[in-house]
C-alpha positions in Angstrom: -13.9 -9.5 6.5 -13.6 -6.5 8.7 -12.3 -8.8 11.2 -9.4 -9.9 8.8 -8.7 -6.2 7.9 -8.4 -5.2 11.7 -6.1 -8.0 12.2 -4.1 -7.6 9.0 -3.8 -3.4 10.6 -2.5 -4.9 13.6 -0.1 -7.2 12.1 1.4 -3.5 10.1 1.6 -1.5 13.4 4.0 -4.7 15.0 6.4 -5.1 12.4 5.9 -0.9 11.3 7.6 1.1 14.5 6.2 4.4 15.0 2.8 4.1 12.3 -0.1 4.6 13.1 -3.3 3.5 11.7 -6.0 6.3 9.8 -8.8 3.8 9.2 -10.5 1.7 12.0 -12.1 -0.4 9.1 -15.3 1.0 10.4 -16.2 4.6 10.3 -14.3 8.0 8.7 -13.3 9.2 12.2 -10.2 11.0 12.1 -11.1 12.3 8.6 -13.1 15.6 7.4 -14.6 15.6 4.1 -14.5 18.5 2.0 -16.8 19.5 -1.4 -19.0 16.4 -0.7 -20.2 14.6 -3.7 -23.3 12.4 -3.8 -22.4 9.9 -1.0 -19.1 11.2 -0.4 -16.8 8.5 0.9 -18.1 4.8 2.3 -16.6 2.2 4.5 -17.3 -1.2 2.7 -16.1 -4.4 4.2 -13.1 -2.7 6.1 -12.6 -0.7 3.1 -12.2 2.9 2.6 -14.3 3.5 -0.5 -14.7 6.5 -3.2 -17.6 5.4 -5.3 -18.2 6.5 -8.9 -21.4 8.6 -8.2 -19.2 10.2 -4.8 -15.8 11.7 -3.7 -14.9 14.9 -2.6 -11.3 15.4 -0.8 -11.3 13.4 2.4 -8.5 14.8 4.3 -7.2 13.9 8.1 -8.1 16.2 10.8 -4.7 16.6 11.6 -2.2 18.3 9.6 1.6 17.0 9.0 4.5 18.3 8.3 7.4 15.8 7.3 6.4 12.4 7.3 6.1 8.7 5.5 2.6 8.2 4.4 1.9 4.4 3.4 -1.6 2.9 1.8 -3.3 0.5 -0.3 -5.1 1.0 -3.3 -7.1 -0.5 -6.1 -8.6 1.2 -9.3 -11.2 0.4 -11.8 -10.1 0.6 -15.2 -9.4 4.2 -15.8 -9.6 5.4 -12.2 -8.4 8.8 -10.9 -7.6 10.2 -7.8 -5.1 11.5 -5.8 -3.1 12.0 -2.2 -3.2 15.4 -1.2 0.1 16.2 0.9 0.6 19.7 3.4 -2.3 20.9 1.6 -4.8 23.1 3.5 -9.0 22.2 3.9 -9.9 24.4 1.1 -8.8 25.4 -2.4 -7.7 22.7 -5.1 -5.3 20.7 -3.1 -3.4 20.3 -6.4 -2.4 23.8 -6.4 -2.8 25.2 -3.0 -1.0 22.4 -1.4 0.0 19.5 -3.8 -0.8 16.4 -5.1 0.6 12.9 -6.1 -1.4 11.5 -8.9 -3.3 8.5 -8.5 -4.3 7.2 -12.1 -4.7 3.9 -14.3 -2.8 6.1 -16.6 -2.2 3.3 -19.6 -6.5 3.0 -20.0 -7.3 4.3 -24.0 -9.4 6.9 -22.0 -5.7 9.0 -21.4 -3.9 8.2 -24.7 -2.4 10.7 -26.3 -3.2 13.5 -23.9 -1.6 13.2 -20.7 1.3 15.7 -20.2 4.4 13.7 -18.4 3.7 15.4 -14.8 0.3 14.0 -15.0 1.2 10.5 -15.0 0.9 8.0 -11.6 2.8 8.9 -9.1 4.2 12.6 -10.5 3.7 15.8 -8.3 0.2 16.7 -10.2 1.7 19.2 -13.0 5.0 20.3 -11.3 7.2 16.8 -11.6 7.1 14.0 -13.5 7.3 10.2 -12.4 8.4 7.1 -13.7 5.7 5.0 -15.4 5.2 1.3 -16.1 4.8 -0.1 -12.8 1.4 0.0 -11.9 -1.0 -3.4 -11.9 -4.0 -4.4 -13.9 -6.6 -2.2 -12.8 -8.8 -4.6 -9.9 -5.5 -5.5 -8.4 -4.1 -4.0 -5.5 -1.4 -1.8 -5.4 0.9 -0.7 -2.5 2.6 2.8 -2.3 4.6 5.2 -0.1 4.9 8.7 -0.4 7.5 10.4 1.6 8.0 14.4 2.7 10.4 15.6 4.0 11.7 19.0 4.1 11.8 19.6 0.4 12.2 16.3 -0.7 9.2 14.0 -2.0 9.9 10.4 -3.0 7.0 8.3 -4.0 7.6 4.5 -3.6 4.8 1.9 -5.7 4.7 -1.6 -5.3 8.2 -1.8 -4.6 9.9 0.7 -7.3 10.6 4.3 -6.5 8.3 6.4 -9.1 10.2 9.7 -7.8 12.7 10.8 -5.7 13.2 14.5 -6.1 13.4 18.1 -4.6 11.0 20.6 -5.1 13.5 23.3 -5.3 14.3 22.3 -9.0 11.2 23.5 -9.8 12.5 27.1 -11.0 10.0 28.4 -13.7 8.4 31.5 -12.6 4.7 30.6 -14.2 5.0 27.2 -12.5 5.8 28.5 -8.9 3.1 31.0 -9.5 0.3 28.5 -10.2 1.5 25.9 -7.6 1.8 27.9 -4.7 1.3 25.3 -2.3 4.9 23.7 -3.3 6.3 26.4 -0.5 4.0 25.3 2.3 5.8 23.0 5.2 2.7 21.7 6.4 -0.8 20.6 6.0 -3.3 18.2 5.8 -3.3 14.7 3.3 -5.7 13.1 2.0 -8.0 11.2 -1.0 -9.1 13.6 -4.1 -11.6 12.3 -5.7 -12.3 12.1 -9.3 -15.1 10.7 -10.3 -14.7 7.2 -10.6 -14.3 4.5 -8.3 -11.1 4.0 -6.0 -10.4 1.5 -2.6 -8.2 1.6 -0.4 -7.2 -0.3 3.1 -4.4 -0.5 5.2 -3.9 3.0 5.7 -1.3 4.4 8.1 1.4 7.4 8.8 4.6 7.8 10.2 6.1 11.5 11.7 9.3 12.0 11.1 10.9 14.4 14.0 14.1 16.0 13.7 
């Protein structure tokens, strides 16, 4: 199995010019974890794993600027996490840098309650996505998340969720809570919430100017 996912990483780098892999399948090199829970983050037959009982925010080591961010990911029903984007080690990378939901958002746990910006793929309170498109939870789902300058477009299974510019976010109170919507740079990475997420084939592209 971890075999196949090595090979399957190669395969992406060839016909992906200028990614590069996060996840050797085997270990959380290249990654800091931050606000550890229980076991934190596991590698499980090539997969990158947030159990139930763990999490934390498992960021890169480096930070990024603009770039295209691409990943796998499956949910239990009712999972939640997140990608954190330009967001720094500390602080709740939802508000102190940002981030793009994660979230089997049509589970009964979430009728009724969710505000619109909370849905998959949204800026996490700021900006709203379109729903509808994600699979049964146990299934795996591909997605893209894209910064660059002040544009974020978020890209699942195929369908653009988002495609927007932070600068129409104009509401004093909103600018005030989300401070992290100004930064240029940072780190990304997995928040976890909780509940148990997977995710493979995990790679990033710099975009230079």
């Amino acid at each position: 199995m971890v075999l196949l996912s090595l090979l399957i990483a190669a395969t992406l780098a060839a016909v992906e010019p200028g990614f590069v892999s996060l996840f050797d399948g085997k270990t959380l090199d290249g990654w800091t974890l931050v606000g550890k829970h229980g076991p934190g983050y596991v590698v499980e037959n090539g997969i990158l794993v947030c159990p139930a009982e763990g999490g934390g925010n498992l960021y890169t080591a480096r930070e990024y600027s603009d770039f295209v961010f691409r990943f796998e990911f499956r949910m239990e029903p009712g999972g939640n996490s997140g990608v954190g984007i330009r967001s720094p080690l500390e602080g709740d990378a939802a508000y102190v840098g940002m981030e793009i939901q994660i979230l089997d958002d049509g589970h009964e746990r979430y009728k009724g309650w969710l505000k619109p910006e909370q849905h998959h793929g949204s800026v996490y309170g700021v900006i709203p996505a379109r729903t509808g498109f994600l699979k049964k939870a146990g299934e795996w789902n591909e997605e893209e998340i894209l910064v660059e300058g002040r544009r974020i477009r978020v890209t699942l299974n195929g369908v653009i969720l988002l495609d927007t510019s932070l600068d129409i976010v104009r509401e004093a109170e909103v600018l005030k809570e989300h401070p992290g919507l100004a930064r240029k740079s940072g780190h990304v990475g997995f928040l976890g919430h909780d509940t148990r997420v997977e995710f493979r084939n995990i790679r990033i592209r710099e975009l230079t100017h």
